[in-house]
C-alpha positions in Angstrom: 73.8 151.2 102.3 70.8 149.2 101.5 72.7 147.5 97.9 75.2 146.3 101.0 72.3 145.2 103.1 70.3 143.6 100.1 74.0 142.3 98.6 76.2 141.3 100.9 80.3 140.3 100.5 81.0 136.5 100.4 82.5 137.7 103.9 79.3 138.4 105.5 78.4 134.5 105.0 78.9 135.0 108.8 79.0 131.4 110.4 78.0 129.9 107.9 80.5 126.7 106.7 80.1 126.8 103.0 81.8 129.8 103.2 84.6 129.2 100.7 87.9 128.1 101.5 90.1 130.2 100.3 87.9 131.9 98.0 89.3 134.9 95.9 86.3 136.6 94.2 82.1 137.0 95.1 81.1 133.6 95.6 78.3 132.6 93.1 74.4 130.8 94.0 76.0 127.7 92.4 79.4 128.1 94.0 77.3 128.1 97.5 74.9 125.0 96.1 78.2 122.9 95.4 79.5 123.6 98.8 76.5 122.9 100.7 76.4 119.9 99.1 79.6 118.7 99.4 79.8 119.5 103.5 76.1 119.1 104.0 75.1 116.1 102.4 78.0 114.3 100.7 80.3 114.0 103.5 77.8 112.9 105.9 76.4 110.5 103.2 79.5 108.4 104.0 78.2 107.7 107.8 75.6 105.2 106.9 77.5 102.9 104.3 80.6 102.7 106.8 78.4 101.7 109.7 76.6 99.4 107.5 80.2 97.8 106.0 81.3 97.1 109.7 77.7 95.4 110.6 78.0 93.1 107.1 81.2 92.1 108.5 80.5 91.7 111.7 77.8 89.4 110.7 80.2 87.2 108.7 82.0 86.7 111.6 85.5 88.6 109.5 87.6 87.9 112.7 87.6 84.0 112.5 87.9 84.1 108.4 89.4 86.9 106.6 90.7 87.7 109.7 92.9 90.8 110.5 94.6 91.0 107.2 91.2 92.2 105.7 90.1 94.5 108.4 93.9 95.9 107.8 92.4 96.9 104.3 89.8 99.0 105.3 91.7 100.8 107.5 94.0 101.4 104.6 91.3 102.5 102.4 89.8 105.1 105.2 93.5 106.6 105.2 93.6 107.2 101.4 90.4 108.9 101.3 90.3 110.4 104.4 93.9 111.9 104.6 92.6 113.6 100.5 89.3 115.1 102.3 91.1 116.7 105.4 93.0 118.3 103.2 89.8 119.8 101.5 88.5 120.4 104.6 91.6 122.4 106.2 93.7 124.0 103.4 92.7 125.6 100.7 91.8 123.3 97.6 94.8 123.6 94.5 96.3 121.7 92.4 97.8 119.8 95.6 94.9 118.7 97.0 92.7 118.0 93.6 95.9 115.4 92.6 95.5 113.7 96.2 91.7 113.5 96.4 92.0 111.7 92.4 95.0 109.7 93.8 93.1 108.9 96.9 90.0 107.9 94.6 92.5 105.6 92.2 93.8 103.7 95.6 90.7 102.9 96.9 89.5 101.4 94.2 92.7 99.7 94.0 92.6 98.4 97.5 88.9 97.6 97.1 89.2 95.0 94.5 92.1 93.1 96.6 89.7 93.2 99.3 86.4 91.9 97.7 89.0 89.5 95.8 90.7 88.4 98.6 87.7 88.2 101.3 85.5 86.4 98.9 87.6 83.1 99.5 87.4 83.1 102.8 83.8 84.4 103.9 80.6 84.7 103.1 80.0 88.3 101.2 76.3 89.4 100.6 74.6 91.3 98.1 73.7 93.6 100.3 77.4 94.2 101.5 78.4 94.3 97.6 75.3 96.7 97.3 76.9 99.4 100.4 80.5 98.9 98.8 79.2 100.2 95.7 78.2 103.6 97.9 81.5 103.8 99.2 83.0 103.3 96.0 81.5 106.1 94.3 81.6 108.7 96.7 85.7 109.5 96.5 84.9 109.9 92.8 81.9 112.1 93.8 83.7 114.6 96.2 87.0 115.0 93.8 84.3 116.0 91.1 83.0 118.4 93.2 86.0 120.1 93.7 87.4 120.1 90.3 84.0 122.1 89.6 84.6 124.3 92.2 88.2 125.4 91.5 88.1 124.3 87.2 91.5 126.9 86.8 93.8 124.9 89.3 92.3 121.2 87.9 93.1 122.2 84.2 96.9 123.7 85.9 97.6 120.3 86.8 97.7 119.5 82.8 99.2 122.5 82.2 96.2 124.6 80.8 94.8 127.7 81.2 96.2 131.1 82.3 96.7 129.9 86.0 100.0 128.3 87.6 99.0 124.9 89.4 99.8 125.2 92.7 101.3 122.3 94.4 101.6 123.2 98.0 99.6 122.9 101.0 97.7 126.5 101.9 95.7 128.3 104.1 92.4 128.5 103.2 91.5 132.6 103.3 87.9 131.6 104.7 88.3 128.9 107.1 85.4 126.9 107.9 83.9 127.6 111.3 84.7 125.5 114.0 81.6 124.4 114.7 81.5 123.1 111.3 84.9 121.4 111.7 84.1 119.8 115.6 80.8 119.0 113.8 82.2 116.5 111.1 84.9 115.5 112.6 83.2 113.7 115.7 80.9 112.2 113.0 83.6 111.0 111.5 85.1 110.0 114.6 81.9 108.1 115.7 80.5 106.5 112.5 83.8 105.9 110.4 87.0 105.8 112.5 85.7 104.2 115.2 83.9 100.8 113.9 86.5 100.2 112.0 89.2 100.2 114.4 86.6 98.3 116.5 86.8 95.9 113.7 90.6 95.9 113.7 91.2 95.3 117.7 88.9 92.8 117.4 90.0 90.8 114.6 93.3 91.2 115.8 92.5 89.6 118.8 91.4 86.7 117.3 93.9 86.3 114.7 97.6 88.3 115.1 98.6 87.0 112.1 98.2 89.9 109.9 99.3 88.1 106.5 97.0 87.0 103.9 95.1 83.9 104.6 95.0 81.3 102.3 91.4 80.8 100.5 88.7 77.9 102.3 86.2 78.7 99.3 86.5 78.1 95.8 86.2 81.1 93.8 83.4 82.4 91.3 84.7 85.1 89.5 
């Protein structure tokens, strides 16, 4: 009775969010570290370089240059790497979900160099801006790492390694993440991602419908 007190089952994580999605076996001390991190302090990292991506463009005025096909790009790249993450969030993290977070990660970066490439003709980009896209940038990379650490078996199934059979469909995670965790991040996402951005987009589209890409007005440099 006091080994159960003094040790308790991952189960008795209570409300705690880190609990593990979908966990199978005693959750280690760095299985918990990697998950606090990753829904503690990783996924709120992102709510300060979005809000500062939207003010940079504000300031560069993005709805009488780059105009709406630009904004349209962001709102692309928030999709790619968001729709990855919820799946992290919600279902339990396979094979699936480690191929569409790295996926997610490869079409960001994708999208990202059009953007820079193609807004750089048209407007005035900063180093600072440069400086918060390079934090954006990097975190995709940084949350699909984490979760290749956290389930190694299902990332090395992918490739056909190891004793495990990859997984590719979407499950239920066998410890959900509490709903105060879940109402928690999602209305910070809601507030400091989704909603500049879309800000960004009524507002460029108001000023210019014309979602096609502009021709440039600067020369370019690179």
């Amino acid at each position: 009775m006091q080994d159960a007190a003094l040790h308790p089952e991952p189960a008795a994580l209570g409300e705690s969010a880190e609990r593990l999605a979908g966990a199978d076996h005693e959750t280690s001390d760095e299985e918990l570290a990697l998950h606090r991190y990753f829904l503690y302090f990783m996924l709120p990292l992102w709510f300060a370089p979005s809000v500062a991506d939207w003010w940079w463009h504000k300031k560069s005025d993005i709805e009488h240059n780059a105009g709406t096909h630009e904004s349209l790009t962001h709102l692309a790249m928030m999709t790619v790497v968001g729709g990855p993450l919820t799946l992290a969030l919600l279902a339990d993290v396979n094979a699936l979900v480690l191929t569409a977070m790295m996926g997610g990660f490869i079409a960001h970066e994708g999208i990202s160099y059009w953007d820079v490439r193609y807004a750089k003709g048209l407007r005035h980009i900063t180093a600072l801006e440069q400086h918060t896209h390079s934090y954006l940038e990097i975190l995709p990379l940084m949350a699909a790492s984490v979760m290749i650490c956290l389930r190694p078996k299902q990332f090395a199934a992918i490739f056909g390694r190891g004793d495990e059979p990859a997984r590719w469909r979407i499950e239920a995670k066998k410890t959900p993440l509490t709903a105060r965790y879940i109402a928690g991040i999602v209305t910070g996402i809601g507030a400091f991602v989704v909603a500049p951005y879309l800000e960004e987009f009524v507002r460029c589209l108001r000023a210019d419908p014309n979602p096609l890409p502009h021709p440039a007005t600067k020369p370019e440099d690179c």
